[in-house]
C-alpha positions as CSV (number, residue, x, y, z in Angstrom):
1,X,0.0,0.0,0.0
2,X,1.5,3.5,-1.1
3,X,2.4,5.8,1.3
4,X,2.7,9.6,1.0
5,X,4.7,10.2,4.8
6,X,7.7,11.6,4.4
7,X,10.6,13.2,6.4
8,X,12.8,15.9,4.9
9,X,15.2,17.6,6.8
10,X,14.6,16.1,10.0
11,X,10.5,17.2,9.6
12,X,8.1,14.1,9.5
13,X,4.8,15.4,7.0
14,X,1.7,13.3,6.7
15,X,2.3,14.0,2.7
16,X,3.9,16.2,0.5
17,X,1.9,19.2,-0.1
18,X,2.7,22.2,1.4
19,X,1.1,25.5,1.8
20,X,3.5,28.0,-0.1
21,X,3.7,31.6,1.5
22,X,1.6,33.6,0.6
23,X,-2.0,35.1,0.9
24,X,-3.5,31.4,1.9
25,X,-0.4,31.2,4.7
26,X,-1.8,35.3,5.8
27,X,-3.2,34.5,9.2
28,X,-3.6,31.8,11.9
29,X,-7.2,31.4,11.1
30,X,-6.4,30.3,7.2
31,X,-3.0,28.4,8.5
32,X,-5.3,26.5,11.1
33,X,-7.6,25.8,8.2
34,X,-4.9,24.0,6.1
35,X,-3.6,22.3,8.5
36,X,-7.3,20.9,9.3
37,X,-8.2,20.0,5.6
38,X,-5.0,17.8,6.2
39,X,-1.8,19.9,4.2
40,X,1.2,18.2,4.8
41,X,3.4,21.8,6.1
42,X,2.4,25.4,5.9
43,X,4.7,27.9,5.1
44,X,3.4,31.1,6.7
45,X,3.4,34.2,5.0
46,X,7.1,36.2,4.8
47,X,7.5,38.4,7.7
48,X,9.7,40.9,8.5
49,X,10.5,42.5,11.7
50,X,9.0,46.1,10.9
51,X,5.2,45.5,9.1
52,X,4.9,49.1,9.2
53,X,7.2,49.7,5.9
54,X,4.8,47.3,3.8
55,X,1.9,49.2,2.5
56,X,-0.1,47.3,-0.4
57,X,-2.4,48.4,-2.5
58,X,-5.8,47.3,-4.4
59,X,-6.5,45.8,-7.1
60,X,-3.4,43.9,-6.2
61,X,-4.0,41.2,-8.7
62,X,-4.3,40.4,-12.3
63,X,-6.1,37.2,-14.0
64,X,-5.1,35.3,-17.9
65,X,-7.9,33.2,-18.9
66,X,-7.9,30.5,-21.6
67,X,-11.1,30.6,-23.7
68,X,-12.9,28.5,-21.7
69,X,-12.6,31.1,-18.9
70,X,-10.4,28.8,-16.9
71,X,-7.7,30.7,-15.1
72,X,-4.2,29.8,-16.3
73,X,-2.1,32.8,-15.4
74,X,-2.2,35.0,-12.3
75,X,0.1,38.0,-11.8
76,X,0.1,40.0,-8.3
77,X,1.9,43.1,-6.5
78,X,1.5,41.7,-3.2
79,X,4.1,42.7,-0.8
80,X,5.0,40.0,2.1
81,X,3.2,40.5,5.2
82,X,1.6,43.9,6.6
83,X,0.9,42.5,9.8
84,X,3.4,43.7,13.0
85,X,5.9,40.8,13.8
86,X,4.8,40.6,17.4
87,X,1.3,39.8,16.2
88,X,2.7,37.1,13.7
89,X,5.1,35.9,16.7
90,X,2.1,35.0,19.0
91,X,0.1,33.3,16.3
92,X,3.3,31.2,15.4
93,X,2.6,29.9,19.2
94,X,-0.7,29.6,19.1
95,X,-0.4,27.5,15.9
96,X,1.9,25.3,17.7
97,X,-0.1,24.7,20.6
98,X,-2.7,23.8,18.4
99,X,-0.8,21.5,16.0
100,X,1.8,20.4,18.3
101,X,2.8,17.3,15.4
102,X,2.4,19.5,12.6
103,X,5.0,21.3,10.4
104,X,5.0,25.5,10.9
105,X,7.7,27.0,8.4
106,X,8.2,30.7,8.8
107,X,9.4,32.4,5.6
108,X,11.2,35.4,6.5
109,X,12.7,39.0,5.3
110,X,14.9,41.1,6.1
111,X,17.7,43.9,4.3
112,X,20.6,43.4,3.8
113,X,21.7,43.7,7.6
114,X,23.1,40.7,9.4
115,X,22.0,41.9,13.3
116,X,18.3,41.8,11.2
117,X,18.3,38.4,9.8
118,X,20.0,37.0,13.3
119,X,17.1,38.8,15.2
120,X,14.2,37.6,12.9
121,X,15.6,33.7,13.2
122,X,16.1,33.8,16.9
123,X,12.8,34.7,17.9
124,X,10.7,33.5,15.2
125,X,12.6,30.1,16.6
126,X,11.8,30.8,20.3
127,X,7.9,31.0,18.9
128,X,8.3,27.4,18.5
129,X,8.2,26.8,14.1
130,X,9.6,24.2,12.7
131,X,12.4,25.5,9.9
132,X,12.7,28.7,7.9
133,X,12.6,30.0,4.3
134,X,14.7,32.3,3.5
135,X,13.1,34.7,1.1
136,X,15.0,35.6,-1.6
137,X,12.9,35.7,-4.3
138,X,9.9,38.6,-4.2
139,X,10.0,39.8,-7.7
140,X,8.0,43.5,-7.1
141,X,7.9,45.9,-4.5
142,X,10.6,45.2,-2.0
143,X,13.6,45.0,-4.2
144,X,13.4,48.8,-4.2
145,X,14.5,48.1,-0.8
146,X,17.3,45.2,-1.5
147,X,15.4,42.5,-0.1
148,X,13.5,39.6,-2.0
149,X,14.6,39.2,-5.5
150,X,17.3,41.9,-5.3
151,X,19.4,39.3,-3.1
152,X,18.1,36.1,-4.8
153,X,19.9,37.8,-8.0
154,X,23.3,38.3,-6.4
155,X,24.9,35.2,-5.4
156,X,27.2,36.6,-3.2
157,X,25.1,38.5,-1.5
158,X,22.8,35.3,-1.2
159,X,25.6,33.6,0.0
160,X,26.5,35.6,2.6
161,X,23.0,36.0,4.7
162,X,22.6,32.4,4.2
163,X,25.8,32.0,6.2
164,X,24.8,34.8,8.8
165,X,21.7,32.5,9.4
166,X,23.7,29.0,9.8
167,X,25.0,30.0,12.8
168,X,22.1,30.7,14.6
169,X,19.1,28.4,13.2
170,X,18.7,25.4,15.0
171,X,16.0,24.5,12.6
172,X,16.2,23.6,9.0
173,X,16.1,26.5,6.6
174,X,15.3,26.6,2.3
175,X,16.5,29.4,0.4
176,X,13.5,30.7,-2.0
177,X,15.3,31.1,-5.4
178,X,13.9,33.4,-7.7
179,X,13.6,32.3,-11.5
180,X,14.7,35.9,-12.7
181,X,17.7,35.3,-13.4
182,X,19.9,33.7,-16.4
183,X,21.3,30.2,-14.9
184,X,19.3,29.1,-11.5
185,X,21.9,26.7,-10.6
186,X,24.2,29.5,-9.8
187,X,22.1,30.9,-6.6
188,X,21.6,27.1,-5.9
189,X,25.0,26.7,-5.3
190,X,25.6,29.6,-3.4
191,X,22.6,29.5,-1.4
192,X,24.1,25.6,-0.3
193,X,27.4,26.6,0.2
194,X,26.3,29.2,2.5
195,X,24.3,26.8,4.3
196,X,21.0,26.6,3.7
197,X,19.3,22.6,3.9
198,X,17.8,23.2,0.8
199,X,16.0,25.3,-1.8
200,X,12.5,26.3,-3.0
201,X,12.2,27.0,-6.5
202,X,10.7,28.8,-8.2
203,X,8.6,32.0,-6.7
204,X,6.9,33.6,-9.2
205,X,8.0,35.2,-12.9
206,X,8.5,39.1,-13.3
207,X,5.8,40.0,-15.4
208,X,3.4,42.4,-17.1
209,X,0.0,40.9,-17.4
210,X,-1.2,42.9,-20.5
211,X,-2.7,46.1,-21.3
212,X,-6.8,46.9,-21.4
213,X,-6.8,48.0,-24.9
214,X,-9.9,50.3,-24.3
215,X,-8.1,52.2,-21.0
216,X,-4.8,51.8,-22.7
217,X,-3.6,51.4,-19.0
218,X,-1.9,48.0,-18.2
219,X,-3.1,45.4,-15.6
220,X,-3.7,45.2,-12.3
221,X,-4.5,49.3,-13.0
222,X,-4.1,51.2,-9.6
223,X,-5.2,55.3,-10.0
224,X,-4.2,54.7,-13.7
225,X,-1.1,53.2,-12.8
226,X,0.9,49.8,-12.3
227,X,4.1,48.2,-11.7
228,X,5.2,44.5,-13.2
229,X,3.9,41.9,-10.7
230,X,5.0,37.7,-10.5
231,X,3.5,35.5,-12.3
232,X,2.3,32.2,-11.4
233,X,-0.1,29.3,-11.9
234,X,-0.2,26.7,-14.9
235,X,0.8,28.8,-17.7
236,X,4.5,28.8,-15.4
237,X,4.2,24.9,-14.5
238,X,6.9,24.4,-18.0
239,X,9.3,27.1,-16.8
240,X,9.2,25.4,-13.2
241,X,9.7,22.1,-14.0
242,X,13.0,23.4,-16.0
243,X,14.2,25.0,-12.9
244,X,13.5,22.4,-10.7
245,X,15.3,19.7,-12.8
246,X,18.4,21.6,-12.7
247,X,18.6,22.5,-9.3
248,X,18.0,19.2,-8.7
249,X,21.1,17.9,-11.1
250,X,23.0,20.6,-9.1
251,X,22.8,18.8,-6.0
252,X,22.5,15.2,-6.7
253,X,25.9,15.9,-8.6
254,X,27.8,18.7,-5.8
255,X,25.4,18.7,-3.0
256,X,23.9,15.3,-2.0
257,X,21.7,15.3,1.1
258,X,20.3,18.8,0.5
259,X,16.5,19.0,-0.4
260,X,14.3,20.4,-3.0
261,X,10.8,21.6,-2.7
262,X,9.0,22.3,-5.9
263,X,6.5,25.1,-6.7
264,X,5.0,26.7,-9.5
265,X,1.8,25.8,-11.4
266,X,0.7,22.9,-9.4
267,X,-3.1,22.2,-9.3
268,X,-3.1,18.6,-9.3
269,X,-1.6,15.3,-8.0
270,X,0.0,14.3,-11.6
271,X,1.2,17.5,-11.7
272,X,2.8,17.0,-7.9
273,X,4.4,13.8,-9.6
274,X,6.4,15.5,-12.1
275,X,8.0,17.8,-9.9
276,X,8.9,14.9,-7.7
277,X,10.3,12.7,-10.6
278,X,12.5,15.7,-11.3
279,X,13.7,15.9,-8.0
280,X,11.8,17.7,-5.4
281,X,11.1,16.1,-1.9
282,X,8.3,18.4,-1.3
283,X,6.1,20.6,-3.3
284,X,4.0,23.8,-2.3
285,X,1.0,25.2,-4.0
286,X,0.1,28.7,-3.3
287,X,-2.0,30.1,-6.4
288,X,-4.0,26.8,-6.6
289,X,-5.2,27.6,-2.7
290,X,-6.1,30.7,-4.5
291,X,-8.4,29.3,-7.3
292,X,-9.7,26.5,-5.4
293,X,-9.6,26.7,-1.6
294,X,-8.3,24.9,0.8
295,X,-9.9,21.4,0.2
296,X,-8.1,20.8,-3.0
297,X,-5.3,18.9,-1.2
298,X,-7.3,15.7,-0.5
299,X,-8.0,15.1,-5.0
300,X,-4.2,16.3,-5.2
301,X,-3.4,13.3,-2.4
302,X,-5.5,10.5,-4.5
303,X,-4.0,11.3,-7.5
304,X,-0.8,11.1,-6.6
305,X,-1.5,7.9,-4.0
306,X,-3.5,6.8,-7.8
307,X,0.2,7.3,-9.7
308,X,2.2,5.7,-7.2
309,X,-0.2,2.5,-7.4
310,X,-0.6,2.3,-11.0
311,X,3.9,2.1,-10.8
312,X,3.8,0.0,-7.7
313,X,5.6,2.6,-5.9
314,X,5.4,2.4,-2.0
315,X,6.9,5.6,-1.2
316,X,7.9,8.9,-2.7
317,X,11.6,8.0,-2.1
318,X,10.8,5.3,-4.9
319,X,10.0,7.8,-8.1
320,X,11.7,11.2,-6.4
321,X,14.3,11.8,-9.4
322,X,13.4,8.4,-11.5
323,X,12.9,11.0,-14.7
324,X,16.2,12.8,-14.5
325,X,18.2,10.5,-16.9
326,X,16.4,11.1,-19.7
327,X,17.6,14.9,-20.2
328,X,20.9,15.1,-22.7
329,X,22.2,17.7,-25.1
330,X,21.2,18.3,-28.1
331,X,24.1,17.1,-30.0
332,X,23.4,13.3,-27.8
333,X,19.5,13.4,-29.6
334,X,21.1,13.3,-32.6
335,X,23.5,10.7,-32.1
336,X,20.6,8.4,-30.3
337,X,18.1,9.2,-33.5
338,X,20.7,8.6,-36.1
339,X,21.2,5.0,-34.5
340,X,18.0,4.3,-34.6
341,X,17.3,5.7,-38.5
342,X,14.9,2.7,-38.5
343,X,12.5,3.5,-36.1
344,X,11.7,6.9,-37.9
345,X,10.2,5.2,-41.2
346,X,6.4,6.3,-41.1
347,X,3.9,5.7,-43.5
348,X,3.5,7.8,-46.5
349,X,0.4,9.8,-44.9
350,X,2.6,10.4,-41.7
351,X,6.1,11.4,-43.2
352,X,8.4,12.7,-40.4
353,X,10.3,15.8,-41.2
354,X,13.9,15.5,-41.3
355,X,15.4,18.6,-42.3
356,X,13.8,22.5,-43.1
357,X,13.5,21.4,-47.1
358,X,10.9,18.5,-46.6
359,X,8.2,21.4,-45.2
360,X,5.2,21.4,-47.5
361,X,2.7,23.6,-46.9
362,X,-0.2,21.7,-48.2
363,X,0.8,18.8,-45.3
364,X,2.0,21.6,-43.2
365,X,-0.3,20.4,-39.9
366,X,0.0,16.7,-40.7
367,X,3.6,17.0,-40.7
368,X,4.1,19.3,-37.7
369,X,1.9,17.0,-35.8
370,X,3.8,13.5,-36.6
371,X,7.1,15.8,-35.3
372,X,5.2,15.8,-32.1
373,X,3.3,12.2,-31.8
374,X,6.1,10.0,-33.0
């Protein structure tokens, strides 16, 4: 009989989904309520130690919809918490008290001061949660203040606070990476070196949403005016699982041990699979909470109990990483078609392209189609 218990980082979760920071991590009331519709770990919204500087505004967010009128883009300018740290610290207890065997992650916040990020840990810890995430990775708002994505950006810099928090956290702690930047692996590494257990990946895209071609004013429009916001749900889910694969080739190959929790599009338990047979131990959902509510963990926990049957898998353990041998270069495709010329022969009707002269536009779709089926 599959099993979705796991233990990462020394933290024992019923299953894998976690609550990602964010709006449905905003409160003790909405944190109790995950934890009651069974969600494996919450993260908790980021604090920071003075709420007082975060001001947001409304309309904060911004929707894509396919033609169906299904949601598969969302773009906010959500700052991190606006509630005062004290308030937050006192909930974190509470929370605790409640859900004594449950996991409490605190993402956290700070400039770029090192008696700030040693403060914020310490008592955070002495509230009683269970590990940290360290975010680096807020793509609007905050940067203007050289916090979130303005560190994430900057290895060095990444590098460095990680190591101020080592020190001092006697929990686990994740670095949020941010996916705006060129090559991910290089704040992986220096996130690890400096410390950190392991990594989230990814927060959400830099974006503009579009313009209202009747306003002329771009999206989410605030007195006439916006700013770019991140994007996430299922339109990102591609872009994430690209990340995620090569953090996680990063540190199977330099870092083994260190851990990997995936996030970004994930609405369903097949799509939980794919992040976990690219390496993640964990994955968060935040936008899904969003379109769905709470209760959409228990379909994402029979599908993914429904995957692991139909493979005979007992645990996660068993597929976590089972897909990351199939990526190779380019140049290796060619060499692994070319050996196996035979296999490409298709029936007249279904001729496979092999080079840009065989295009014909009268079997333009047929042929672009047997490109992607065969």
């Amino acid at each position: 009989m599959p099993t979705l218990e796991t233990i990462v980082d020394g933290l024992r979760l019923p299953n894998p989904f976690i609550i990602g920071s964010g709006p449905p991590g905003t409160n003790l009331n909405v944190i109790l309520k995950a934890f009651q519709e069974g969600w494996g770990a919450v993260i908790a919204k980021t604090v920071s130690l003075d709420a007082s500087k975060v001001v947001n505004v409304a309309p904060r967010y911004a929707k894509l919809l396919a033609g169906n009128g299904e949601v598969v883009g969302w773009e906010n300018i959500e700052l991190i918490s606006d509630r005062p740290f004290e308030i937050w610290l006192d909930e974190f207890k509470k929370c605790k008290d409640r859900f004594p065997d449950r996991v409490l992650i605190a993402s956290i916040m700070e400039e770029y001061h090192k008696d700030a990020w040693i403060e914020i840990v310490e008592r955070c810890q002495n509230a009683g949660v269970d590990g940290f995430e360290l975010n680096f990775s807020c793509p609007h708002g905050l940067p203007e203040r050289k916090m979130g994505a303005a560190m994430g950006e900057c290895p060095e810099i990444l590098q460095e606070v990680c190591g101020w928090v080592k020190p001092v956290a006697k929990k686990p702690f994740w670095a949020k990476m941010t996916p705006n930047i060129t090559h991910i692996e290089d704040p992986t590494r220096a996130a690890l070196r400096g410390g950190a257990t392991g990594v989230s990946a990814i927060n959400t895209i830099r974006s503009v949403m579009g313009v209202n071609l009747d306003t002329l004013r771009p999206e989410p429009t605030v007195e006439g005016w916006t700013t770019p916001g991140g994007y996430s749900s299922k339109a990102v889910r591609p872009i994430a699982l690209r990340m995620v694969m090569e953090i996680a080739q990063v540190i199977r190959k330099e870092f083994p041990g260190r851990t990997l929790s995936g996030l970004g599009g994930i609405e369903a338990g097949t799509d939980a699979a794919q992040f976990i047979l690219l390496g993640a131990d964990t994955v968060q959902v935040c936008t899904g909470v969003m379109k769905f509510g709470y209760e959409c963990v228990k379909p994402m926990c029979e599908e993914l109990l429904a995957f692991m049957a139909r493979h005979r898998f007992e645990s996660l353990a068993d597929f976590k990483g089972k897909s990351l041998d199939y990526f190779t270069t380019h140049a290796d495709l060619v060499r692994r078609q070319a050996e196996r010329k035979a296999a490409q022969k298709a029936s007249a009707s279904k001729k496979i392209v092999n080079a840009d002269g065989e295009w014909n536009g009268q079997e333009f779709v047929k042929q672009s189609d047997a490109l992607s089926r065969d």
